[in-house]
Every structure is written in C-alpha cells, then in structure tokens.
C-alpha positions as CSV (number, residue, x, y, z in Angstrom):
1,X,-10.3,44.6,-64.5
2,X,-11.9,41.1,-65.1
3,X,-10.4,39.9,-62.1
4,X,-11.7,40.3,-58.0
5,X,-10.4,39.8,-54.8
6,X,-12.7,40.0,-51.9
7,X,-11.3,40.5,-48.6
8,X,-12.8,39.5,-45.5
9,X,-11.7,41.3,-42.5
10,X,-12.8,42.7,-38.4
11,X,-11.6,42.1,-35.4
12,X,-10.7,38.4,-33.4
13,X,-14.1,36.8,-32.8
14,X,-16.4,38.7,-34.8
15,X,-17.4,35.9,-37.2
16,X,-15.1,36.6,-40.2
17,X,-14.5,32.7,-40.7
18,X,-18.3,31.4,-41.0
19,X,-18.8,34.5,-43.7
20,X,-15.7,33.9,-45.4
21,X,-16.4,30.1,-46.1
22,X,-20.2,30.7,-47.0
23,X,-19.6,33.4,-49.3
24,X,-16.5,31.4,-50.6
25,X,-19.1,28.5,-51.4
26,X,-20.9,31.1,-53.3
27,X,-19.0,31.8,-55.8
28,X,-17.0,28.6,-56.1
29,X,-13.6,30.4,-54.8
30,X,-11.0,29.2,-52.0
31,X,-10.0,31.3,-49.0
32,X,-6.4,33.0,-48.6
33,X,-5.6,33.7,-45.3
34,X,-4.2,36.9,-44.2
35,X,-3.4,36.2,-40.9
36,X,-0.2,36.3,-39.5
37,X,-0.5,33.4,-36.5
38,X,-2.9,30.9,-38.2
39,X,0.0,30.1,-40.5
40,X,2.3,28.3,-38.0
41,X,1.6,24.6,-38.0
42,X,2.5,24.5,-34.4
43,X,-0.2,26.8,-32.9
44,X,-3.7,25.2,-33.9
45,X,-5.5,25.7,-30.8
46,X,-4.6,29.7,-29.6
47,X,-5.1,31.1,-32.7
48,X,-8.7,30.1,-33.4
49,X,-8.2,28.8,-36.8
50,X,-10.9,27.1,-38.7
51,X,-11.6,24.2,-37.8
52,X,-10.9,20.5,-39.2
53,X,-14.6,20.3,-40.6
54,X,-14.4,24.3,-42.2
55,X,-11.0,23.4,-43.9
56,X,-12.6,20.4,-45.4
57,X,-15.7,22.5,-46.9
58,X,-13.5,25.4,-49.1
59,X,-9.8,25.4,-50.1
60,X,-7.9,27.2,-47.1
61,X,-4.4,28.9,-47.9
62,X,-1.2,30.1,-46.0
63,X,-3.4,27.7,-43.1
64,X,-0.3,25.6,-40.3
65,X,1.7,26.3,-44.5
66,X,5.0,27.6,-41.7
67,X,7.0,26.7,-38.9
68,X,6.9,29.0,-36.3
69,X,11.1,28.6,-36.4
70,X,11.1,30.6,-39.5
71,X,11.5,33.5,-40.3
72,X,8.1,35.2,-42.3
73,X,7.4,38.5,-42.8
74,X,4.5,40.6,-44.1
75,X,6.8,41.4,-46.9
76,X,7.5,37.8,-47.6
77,X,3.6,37.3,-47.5
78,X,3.0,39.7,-50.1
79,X,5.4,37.7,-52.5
80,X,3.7,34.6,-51.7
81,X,0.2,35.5,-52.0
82,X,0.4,37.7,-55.2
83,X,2.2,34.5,-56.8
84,X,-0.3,32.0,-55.4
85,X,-3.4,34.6,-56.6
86,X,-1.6,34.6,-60.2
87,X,-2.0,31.1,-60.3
88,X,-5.7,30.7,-58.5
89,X,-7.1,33.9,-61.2
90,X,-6.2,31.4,-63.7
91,X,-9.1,29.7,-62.6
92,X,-11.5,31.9,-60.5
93,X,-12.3,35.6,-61.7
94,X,-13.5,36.0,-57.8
95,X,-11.3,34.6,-54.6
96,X,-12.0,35.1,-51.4
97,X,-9.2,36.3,-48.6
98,X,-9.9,36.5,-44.6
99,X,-7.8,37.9,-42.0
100,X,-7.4,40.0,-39.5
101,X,-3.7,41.0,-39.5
102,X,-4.1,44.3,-41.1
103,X,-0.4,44.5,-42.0
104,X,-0.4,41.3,-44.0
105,X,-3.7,42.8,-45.7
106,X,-2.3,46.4,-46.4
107,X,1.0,44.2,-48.0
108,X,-1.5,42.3,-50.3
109,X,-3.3,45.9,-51.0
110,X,-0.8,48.1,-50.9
111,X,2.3,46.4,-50.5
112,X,5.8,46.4,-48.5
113,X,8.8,48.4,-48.8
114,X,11.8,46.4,-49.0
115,X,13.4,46.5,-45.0
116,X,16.9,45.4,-45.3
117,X,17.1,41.8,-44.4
118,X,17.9,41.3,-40.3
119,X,21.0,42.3,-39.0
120,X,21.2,38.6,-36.2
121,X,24.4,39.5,-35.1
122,X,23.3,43.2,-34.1
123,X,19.5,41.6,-32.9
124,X,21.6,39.0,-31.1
125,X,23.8,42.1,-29.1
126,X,20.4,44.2,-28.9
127,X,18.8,41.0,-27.4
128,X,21.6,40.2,-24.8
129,X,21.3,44.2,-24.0
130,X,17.7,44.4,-23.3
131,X,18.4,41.0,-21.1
132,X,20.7,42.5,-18.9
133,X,20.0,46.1,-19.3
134,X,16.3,46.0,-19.3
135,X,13.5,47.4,-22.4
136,X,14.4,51.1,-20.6
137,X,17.8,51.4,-21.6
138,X,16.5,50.6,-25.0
139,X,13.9,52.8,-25.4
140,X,16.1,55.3,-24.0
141,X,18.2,55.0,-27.0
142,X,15.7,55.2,-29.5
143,X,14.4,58.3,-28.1
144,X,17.6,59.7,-28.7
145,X,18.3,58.1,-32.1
146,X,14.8,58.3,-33.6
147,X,12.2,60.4,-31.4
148,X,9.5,59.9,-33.9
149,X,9.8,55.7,-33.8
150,X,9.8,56.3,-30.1
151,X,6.3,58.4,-30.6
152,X,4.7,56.1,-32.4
153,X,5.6,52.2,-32.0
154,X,4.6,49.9,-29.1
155,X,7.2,50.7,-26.3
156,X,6.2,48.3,-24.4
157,X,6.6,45.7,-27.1
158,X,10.6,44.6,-26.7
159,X,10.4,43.2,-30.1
160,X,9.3,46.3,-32.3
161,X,11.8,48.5,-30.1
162,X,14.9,46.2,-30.9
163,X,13.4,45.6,-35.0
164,X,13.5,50.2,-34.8
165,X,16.8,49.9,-33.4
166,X,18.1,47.6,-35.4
167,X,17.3,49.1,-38.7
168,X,18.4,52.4,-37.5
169,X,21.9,51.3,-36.8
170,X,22.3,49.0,-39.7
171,X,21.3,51.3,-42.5
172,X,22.2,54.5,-40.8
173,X,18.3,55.5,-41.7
174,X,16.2,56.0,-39.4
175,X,13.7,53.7,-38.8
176,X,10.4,56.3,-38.9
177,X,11.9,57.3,-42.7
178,X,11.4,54.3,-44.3
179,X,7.6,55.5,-44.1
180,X,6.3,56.1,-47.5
181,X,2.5,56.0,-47.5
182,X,0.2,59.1,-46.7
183,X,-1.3,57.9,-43.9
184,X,2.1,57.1,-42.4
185,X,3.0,53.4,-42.7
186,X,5.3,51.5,-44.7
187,X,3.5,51.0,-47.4
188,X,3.8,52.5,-51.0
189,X,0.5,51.7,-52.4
190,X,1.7,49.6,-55.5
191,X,-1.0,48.9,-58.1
192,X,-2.7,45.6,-58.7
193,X,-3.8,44.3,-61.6
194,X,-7.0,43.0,-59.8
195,X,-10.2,44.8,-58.2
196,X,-9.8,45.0,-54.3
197,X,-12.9,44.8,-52.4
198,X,-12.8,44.8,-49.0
199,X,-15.8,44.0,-46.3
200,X,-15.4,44.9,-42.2
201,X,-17.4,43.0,-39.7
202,X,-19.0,44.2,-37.0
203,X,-20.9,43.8,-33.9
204,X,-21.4,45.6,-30.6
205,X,-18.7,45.4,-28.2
206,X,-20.8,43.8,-25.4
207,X,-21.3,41.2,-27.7
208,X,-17.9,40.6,-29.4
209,X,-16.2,41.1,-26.0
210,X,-19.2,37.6,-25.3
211,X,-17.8,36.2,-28.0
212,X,-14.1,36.8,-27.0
213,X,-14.5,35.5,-23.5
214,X,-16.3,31.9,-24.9
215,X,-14.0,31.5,-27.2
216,X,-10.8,31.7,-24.9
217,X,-12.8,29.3,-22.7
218,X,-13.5,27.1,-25.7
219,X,-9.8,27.5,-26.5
220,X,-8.5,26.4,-23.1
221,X,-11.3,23.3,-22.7
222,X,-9.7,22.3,-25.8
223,X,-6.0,21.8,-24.8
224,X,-4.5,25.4,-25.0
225,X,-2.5,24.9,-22.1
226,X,-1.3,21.3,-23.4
227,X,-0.3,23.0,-26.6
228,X,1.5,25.6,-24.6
229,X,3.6,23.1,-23.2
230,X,4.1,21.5,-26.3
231,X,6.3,24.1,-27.7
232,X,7.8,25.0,-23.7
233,X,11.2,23.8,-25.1
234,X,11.0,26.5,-28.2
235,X,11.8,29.1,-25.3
236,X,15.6,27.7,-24.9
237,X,18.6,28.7,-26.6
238,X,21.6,26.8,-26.0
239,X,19.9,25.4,-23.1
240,X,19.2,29.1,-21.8
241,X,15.6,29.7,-20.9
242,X,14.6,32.9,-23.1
243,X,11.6,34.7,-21.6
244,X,11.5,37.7,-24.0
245,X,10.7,34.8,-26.7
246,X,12.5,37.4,-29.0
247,X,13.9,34.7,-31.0
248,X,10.9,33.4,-32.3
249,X,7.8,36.2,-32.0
250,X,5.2,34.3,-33.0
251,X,5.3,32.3,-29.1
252,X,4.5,36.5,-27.8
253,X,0.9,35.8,-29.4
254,X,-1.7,36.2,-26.9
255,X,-2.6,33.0,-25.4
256,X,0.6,32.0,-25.3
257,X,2.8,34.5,-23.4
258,X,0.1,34.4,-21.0
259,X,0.1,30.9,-20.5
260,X,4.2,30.4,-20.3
261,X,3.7,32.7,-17.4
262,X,1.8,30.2,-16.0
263,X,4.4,27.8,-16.5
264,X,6.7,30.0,-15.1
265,X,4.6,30.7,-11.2
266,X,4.4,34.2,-12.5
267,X,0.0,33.6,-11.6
268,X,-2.2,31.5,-11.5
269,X,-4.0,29.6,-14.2
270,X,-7.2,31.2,-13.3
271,X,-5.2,34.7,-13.5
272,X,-3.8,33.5,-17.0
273,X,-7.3,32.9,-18.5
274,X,-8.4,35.9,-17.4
275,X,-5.1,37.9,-19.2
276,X,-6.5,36.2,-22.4
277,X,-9.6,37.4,-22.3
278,X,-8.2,41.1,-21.6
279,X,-5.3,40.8,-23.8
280,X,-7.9,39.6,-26.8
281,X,-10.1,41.9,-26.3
282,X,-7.3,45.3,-26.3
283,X,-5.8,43.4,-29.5
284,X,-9.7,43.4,-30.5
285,X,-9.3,47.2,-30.2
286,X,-6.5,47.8,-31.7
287,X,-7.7,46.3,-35.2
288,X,-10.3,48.4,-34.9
289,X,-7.8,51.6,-34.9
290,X,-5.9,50.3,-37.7
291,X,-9.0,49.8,-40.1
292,X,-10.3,52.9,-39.1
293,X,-7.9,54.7,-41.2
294,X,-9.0,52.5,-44.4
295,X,-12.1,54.4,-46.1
296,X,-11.9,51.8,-49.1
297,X,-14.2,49.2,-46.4
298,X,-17.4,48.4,-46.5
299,X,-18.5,47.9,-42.9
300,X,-21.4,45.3,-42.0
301,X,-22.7,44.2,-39.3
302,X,-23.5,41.2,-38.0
303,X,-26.6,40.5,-35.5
C-alpha cells in the first residue's frame, strides 16, 4: 500500500486538535474529522471544535458539513469519508483524520454493518411509550426480549434502549445478534485499500480532568448558554415540548442537556456548569474504555 491514513485520537481535552493541525502541516495533508458532534453546523460552541483561526491554517472536513435535523449515522459516515478519502488520495499519499468518536473511527477502520433503516412509526410509538410509561417499562422489555442488549448498552440512555428495541421488533433479530466483530461490536472489519495508523493521546488524569474543567469555563464565557437557547425551539414537536430530545440526539450532547435543564428550573446555572464538568470528564472515561480494547494504537503522551 502506497497510500496512509493517520488517525488522531484520545479523549475530549487532551490536545488531539493542536497535534492534528501541526502534524497535518507537516506533511501537506487536510484533516477529516471523525467526530460525531463537531459536524452539526448548529453546535459551534459545546463541542470544542477548532477554532476560526485553526480551520483557516489546514483543510478541515465533515466540520458544521450537517444539520443537526438530519439524520447521520456512523454508517452513513463511513460512506462519506471513504468517498471523500478516494478523492483526497488522489492527491496526498498521507491524510490526516482526528476524532474522538470511536464508533465513527472503528466505521472508517473497520466498518458498519448495514442496520435496517429506522422504523419512525414504531420509534414514534416507543417514544410516546417511554413518555408516558417511563425508561423502566422499557428496559423491562428489553430484558425480556433481548437480555444480552439489556447487559451491555447504556440503560440509562433512553435513546440506545428505544434504537435495541426498535431493531428487535422490526427485524425480528435481536438487536445483540447483529454483532459480528470479535471483540463484540458491530463491526465486520472490512479491508481497506490504505495503511491505517492510528496514534492515542495522553496525559494524566489530574491534568486532563484541568484541562476539562477550563475548557467548560472557556466554553460557557464564550456564549454556551446563548447557543443553548438558540436551538431551545429544536425541543418542540407540534408545539409539544420534548424533554427526552429523542427526536433529534445530537441536543443529548453534554453541554447541552445540561444546560436545557437550566432552562427548564431543574438547577441552577452554577449546578449546570458543574454537571458539565462531571459529565465531560465520565464521557472522558469512557473513551478511554473503548480504545482500550484497540491494540493497533500507538499511545503518546503529552506533557
């Protein structure tokens, strides 16, 4: 293979977009971002994308390129970035990519096994259920339905419960059996026709945790809470005020849920800023337990 792709990855805060862009600059390559919020044009504050002056010095990609109204998948990412890296190789035998959605960078790896396409009539009943009945009553059925989903998803996430039950009724399948990979995810491990490196970074969890708490401050001296209100009247259906924001995920990001409890008198915007910071740094975490699977990475870290 005469061709390279370089992936950047770590947890939220760790520094991945400052290395991305200087080693981009390096070799003369633009960036693809794998990340699954920075995409939305509508959230440019609570996701920490780069900035105005970093876009300007490299080439960014899949960067505010969506509308938080539509619906994108990892499996729709993988499309879109293998066709956009057939065209860039045409001109670069090394690109750059930075993210830290591990799903979106397992799709570009490894790729995505087809999920049937949503069933909005059935998410729509599932929806009104978990309204009235409450996220118990569904989990309670996907415990019966499909104990090893129930095992192994976020319960406490309404949306992945209703996306298990959904694909379990509609195909009849469960939802745990569309699993293909070894290390248990949905992902077949389909060959690319270009090298795959892949670089972790790193730092001490003192000092990321620092660097989660600034930023978040950083984030809200910046208008966060403005932008939050910005898109207040994305939560309404037919004029009906949707809390569970199942309708349109990417508004459950943290930052944002937080904050439209805020807006809500669930707490204070003191007690808001301070569910960012803990909310980042668990989601912080949690990419940490998802790469730590992945023995292909080269881990470095940074001072």
């Amino acid at each position: 293979m005469n061709k390279k792709l370089t992936i950047i990855l770590g947890p939220t805060a760790v520094g991945k977009t400052d290395y991305s862009i200087n080693l981009a600059k390096q070799i003369g390559s633009p960036i693809i971002s794998c990340d699954s919020r920075q995409i939305y044009k509508e959230l440019k504050i609570g996701t920490a994308p780069p900035s105005e002056k970093e876009l300007a010095l490299v080439k960014h990609y899949f960067i505010f390129s969506h509308s938080i109204t539509q619906h994108y998948t990892a499996g729709k990412f993988e499309i879109e970035a293998l066709e956009l890296l057939e065209n860039l190789f045409n001109k670069h035998d090394h690109i750059v990519a930075c993210g830290g959605s591990g799903l979106y960078i397992d799709a570009l790896c490894r790729g995505i096994d087809p999920f049937p396409s949503p069933d909005l009539s059935l998410r729509k009943t599932l929806s009104h259920r978990l309204e009235k009945e409450g996220i118990e009553s569904l989990r309670y059925e996907l415990k019966k339905i499909d104990i090893d989903s129930y095992n192994t998803i976020d319960i406490a996430n309404p949306q992945r419960i209703i996306r298990a039950l959904e694909v379990t009724l509609q195909t009849g399948k469960k939802f745990s059996e569309w699993k293909t990979a070894e290390h248990g995810s949905y992902l077949p491990n389909k060959k690319r026709d270009f090298e795959i490196e892949k670089i972790g970074l790193y730092r001490d969890r003192e000092k990321l945790y620092e660097r989660i708490n600034n930023r978040v401050d950083i984030m809200m001296t910046s208008g966060l809470l403005g932008e939050v209100k910005s898109l207040d009247s994305y939560r309404y259906v037919d004029g009906i005020l949707k809390s569970d924001l199942l309708h349109i995920p990417a508004l459950r990001t943290v930052g944002y849920r937080e904050l439209f409890d805020y807006l809500d008198s669930k707490h204070s915007l003191e007690k808001a800023v301070e569910l960012i910071k803990r909310n980042t740094r668990h989601y912080a975490k949690r990419q940490m337990t998802w790469w730590g699977r992945d023995k292909e990475i080269k881990w470095i870290k940074l001072d």
